[in-house]
C-alpha positions in Angstrom: 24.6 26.6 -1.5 22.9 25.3 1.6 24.5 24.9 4.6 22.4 22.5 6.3 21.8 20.5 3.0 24.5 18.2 1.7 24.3 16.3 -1.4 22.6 13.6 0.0 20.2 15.6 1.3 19.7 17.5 -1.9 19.0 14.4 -3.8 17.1 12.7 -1.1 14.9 16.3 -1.5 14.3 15.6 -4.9 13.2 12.1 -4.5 10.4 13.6 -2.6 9.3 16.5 -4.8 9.2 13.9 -7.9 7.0 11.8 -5.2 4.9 14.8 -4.3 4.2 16.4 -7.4 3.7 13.1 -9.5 1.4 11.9 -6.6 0.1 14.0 -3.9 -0.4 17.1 -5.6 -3.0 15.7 -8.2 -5.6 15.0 -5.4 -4.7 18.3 -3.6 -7.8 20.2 -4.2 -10.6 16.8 -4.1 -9.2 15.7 -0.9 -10.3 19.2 0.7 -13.9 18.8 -0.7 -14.3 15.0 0.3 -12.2 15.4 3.2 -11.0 12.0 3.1 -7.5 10.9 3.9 -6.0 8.7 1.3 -4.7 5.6 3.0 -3.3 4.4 0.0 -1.1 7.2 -0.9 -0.2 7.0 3.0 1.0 3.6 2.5 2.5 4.8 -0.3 4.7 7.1 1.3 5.9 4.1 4.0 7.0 2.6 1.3 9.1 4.8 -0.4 11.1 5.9 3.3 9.0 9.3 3.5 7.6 8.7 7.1 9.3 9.1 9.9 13.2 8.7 8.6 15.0 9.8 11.3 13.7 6.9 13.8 16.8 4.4 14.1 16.7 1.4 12.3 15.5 -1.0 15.9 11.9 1.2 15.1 11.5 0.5 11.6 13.3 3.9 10.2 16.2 5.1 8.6 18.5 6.6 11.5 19.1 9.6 8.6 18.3 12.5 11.3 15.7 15.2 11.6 16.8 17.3 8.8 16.0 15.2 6.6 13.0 14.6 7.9 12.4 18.0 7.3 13.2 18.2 3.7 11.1 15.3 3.0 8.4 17.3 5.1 8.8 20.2 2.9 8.2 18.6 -0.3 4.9 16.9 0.9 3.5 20.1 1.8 4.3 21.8 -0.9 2.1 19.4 -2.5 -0.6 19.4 -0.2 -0.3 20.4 3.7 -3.0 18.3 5.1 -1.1 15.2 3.6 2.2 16.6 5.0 0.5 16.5 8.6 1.3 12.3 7.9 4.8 13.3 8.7 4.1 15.6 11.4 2.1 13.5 13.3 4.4 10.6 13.0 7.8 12.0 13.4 6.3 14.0 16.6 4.4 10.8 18.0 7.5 8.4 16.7 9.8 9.8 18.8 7.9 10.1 21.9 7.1 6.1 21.4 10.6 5.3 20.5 12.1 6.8 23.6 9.5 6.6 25.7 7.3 3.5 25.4 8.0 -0.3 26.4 9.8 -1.9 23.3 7.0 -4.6 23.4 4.3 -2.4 23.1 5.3 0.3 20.7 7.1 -2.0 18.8 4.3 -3.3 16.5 2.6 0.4 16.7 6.3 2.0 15.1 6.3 -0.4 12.8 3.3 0.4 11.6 3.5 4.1 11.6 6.7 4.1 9.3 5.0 1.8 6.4 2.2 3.7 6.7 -0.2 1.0 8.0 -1.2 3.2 11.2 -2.1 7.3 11.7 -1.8 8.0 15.7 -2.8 11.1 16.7 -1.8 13.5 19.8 -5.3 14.1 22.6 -3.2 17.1 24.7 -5.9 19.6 24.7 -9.1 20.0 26.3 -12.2 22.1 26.1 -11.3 24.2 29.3 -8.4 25.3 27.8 -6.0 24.5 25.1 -2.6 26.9 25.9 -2.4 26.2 29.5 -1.6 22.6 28.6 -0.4 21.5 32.5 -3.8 22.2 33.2 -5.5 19.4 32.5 -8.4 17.8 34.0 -9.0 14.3 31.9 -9.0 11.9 34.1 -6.6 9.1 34.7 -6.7 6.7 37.4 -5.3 3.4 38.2 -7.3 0.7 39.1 -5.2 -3.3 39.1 -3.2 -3.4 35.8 -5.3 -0.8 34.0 -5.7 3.0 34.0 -9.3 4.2 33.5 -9.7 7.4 31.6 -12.8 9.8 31.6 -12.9 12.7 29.9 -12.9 14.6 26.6 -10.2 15.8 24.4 -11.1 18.7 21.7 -9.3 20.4 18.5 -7.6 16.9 17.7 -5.7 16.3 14.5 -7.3 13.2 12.9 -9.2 12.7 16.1 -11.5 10.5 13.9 -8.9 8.9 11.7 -6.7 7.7 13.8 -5.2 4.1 14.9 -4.0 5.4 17.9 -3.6 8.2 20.6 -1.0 9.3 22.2 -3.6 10.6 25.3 -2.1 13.2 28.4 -4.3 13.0 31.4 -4.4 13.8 34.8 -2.9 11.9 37.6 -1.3 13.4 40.6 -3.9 16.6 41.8 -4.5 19.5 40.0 -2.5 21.4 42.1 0.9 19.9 41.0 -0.1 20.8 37.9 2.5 19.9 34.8 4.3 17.2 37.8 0.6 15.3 37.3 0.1 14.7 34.2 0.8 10.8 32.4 0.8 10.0 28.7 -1.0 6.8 27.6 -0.6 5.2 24.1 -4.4 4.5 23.7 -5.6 2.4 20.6 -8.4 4.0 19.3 -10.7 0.7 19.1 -10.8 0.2 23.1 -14.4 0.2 24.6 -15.5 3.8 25.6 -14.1 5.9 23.0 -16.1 7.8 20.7 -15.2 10.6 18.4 -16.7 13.6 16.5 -15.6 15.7 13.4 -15.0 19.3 12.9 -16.0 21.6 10.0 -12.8 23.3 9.8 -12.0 25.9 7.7 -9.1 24.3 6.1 -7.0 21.3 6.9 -9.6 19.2 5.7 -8.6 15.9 4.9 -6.7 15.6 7.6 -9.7 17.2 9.9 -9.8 18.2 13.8 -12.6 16.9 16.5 -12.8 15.5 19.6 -12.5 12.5 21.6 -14.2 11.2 24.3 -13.4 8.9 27.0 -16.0 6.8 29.1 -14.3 4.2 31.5 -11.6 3.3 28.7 -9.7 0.4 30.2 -6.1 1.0 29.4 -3.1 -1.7 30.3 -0.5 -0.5 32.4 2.0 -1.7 30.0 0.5 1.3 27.9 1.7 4.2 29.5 4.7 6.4 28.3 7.2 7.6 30.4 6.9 7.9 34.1 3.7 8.3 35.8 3.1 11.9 36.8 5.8 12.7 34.3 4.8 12.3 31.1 4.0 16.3 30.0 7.1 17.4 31.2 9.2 14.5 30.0 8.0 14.7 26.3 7.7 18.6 26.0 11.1 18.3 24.4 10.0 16.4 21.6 7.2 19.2 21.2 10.3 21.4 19.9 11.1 18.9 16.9 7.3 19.3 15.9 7.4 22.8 15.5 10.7 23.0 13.5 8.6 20.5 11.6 5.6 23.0 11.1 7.7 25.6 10.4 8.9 24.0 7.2 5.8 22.8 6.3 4.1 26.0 6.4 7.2 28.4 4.6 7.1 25.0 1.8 3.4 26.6 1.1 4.7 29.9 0.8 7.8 29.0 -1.2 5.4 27.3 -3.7 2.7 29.8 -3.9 5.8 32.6 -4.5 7.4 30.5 -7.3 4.2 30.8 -8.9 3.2 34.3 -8.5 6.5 35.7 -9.5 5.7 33.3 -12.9 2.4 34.7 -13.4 3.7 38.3 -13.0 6.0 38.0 -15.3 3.9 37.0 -17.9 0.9 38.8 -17.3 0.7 42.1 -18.7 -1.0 45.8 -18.1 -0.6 49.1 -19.8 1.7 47.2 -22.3 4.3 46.0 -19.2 4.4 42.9 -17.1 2.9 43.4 -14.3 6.4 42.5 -12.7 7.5 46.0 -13.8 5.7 47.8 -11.2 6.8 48.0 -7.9 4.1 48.2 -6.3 3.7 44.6 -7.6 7.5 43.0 -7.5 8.7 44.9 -4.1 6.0 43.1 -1.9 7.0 40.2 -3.4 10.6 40.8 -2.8 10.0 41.5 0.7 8.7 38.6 1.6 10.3 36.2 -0.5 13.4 37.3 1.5 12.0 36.5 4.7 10.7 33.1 3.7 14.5 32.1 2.8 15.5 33.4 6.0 12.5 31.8 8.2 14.0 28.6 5.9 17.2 28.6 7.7 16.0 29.1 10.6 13.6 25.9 10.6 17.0 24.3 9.1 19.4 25.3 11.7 17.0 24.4 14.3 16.7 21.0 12.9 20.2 20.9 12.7 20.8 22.0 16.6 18.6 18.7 17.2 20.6 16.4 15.2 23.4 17.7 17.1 21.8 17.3 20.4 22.0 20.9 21.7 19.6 22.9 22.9 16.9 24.5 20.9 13.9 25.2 22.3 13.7 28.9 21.5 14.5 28.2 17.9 12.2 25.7 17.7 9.3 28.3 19.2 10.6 31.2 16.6 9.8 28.7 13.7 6.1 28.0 15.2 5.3 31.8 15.8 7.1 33.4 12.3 6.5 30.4 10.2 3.1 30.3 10.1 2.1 34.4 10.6 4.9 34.6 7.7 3.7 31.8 5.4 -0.2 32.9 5.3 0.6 36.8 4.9 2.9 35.7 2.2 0.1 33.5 0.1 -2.8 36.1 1.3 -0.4 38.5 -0.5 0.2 35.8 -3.6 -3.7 35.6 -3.7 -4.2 39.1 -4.3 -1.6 39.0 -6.8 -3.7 36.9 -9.0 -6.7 38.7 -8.8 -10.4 36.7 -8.6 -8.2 33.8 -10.5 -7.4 34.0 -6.8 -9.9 34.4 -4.9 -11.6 31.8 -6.4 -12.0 28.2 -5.6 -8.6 26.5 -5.9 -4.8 26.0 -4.9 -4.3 29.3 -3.9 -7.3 30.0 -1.3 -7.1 26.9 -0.3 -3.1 27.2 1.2 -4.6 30.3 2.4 -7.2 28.4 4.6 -4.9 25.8 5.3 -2.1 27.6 6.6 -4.1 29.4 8.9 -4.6 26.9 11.4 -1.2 26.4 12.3 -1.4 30.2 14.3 -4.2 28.6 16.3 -3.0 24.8 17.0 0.1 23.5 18.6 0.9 26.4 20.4 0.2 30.1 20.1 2.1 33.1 18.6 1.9 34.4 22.5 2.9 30.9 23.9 5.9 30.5 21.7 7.1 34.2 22.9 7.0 33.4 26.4 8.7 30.2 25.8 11.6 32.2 23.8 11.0 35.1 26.7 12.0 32.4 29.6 15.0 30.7 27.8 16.7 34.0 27.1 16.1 35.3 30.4 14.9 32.9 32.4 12.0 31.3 33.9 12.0 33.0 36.7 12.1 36.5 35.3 9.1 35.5 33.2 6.6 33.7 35.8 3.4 32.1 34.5 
């Protein structure tokens, strides 16, 4: 018995696996080859209440509160992680719109989002730096009833897929640093924006690249939050995210376990499963227990939001463990299965997928401090 997961919850769980592994898993392994989004499928999920279900109903979404946007989350990855960044990107970017932006303009864009009609992506870092996120240097500047943008953005999610872009840039000096930074909702079709592609090593279908900005116009109307605000006024919502990745990651791992403890079970050597050894089943034991305790702690976290209390440290512990946890776990599941392993297919592929997430959206180091300063406080941890 869950604590975190009542019945409803349980079922609404289910509804999603039977969703994931009747349709996203079957494409899993093409979608990393072509790396091609299927917009289909997205829609598909908008239309079955998988994206985005804990907006309130005034956006388009369910009002049923971030845990269970987080089992829904789970089950998607399991199937296939790059899909699952869908709900990552629109739960993150949903809830910065939805509190954030002008009804009349983010209206439409939510509505969008939640049926699946519209990916919007997240521009936050830049080439000169990708940690030290107050210290950006795109330029934002207003000029009548626009803002004109120049600059570059770099290591986007979907940076070429998206509809839209929720763009940080600078607009007070560089010297006020995080106090001078505004957020833009940016459709991706204005005049001046162009966009490259990555070849990542995994994450594929959903892909990274950059974007670049050459005297986009952008309406006033557009911006999100208060001007000179906007970085520190939607860091919070940063924290839901990384709940978010933390049970998209360990719902890889839990997977690729489930399987391996299958296959050594049935697998046999000198006349025993291979389960019989220890130096087989104790590795597996170990980590399988701290996969259902990173679990809860992606759960609770979750649940600390839904309550409204604070969780920001929780929320950094489930970005730093999750994904270090999650890709030792499956390097240990490939190994496990020998060269049926190692090569091409589900297995190396979570490995190279999972990776990525100790890189992007904040750093094993990052998270630490951010733990560090909220258990000691900020001032006894400068930086």
């Amino acid at each position: 018995m869950n604590p975190y997961i009542d019945e409803d919850l349980a079922a609404l769980a289910e509804h999603a696996r039977r969703f994931a592994t009747g349709r996203v898993a079957p494409g899993f392994l093409e979608r990393d080859k072509t790396r091609v989004l299927d917009r289909h499928l997205m829609r598909e999920m908008g239309q079955m209440g998988f994206i985005a279900p804990e907006l309130p109903a005034a956006f388009g979404g369910q009002g049923l509160g971030c845990l269970a946007a987080g089992v829904i989350h789970e089950e998607i990855a399991r199937a296939d992680l790059s899909i699952s960044y869908i709900n990552l990107l629109a739960s993150l970017n949903g809830q910065i719109l939805s509190q954030y932006g002008q009804p009349e303009v983010v209206q439409p864009w939510l509505t969008r989002l939640v049926q699946g009609e519209a990916l919007l992506a997240i521009a936050l870092t830049e080439p000169r730096g990708g940690s030290d996120a107050a210290n950006l240097r795109l330029r934002v500047e207003r000029v009548g009833d626009h803002y004109v943008v120049n600059g570059e953005k770099t290591s986007i999610s979907a940076a070429d897929q998206a509809d839209a872009t929720v763009v940080f840039g600078r607009t007070g000096s560089v010297e006020s640093a995080a106090h001078g930074v505004t957020a833009l909702l940016m459709p991706m079709n204005l005049p001046g924006i162009t966009t490259n592609r990555f070849d990542c090593h995994g994450q594929r279908a959903i892909g990274r690249g950059s974007i670049f900005f050459e005297n986009v116009r952008v309406p006033l109307d557009h911006r999100l939050g208060d001007e000179n605000k906007g970085f520190v006024q939607m860091m919070q919502g940063f924290d839901f995210s990384r709940a978010l990745i933390g049970m998209q990651v360990l719902a890889v791992a839990r997977v690729a376990l489930e399987e391996t403890w299958e296959y050594v079970a049935q697998r046999e050597a000198f006349g025993k499963p291979l389960s019989a050894f220890q130096g087989v089943s104790h590795p597996l034991a170990d980590f399988d227990t701290q996969v259902v305790a990173a679990r809860l702690l992606c759960l609770q976290t979750l649940w600390l939001k839904d309550q409204g209390a604070p969780h920001s440290a929780e929320a950094a512990m489930c970005k730093w463990w999750g994904p270090k946890l999650a890709y030792e776990v499956i390097h240990q599941c490939l190994l496990m299965f020998g060269h049926g392993g190692y090569d091409r297919g589900p297995m190396e592929q979570r490995l190279r997928d999972v990776l990525g997430f100790q890189i992007g959206d904040g750093t094993a180091q990052i998270m630490k401090t951010i733990i560090a300063r909220t258990r000691a406080g900020r001032s006894a941890v400068p930086g």
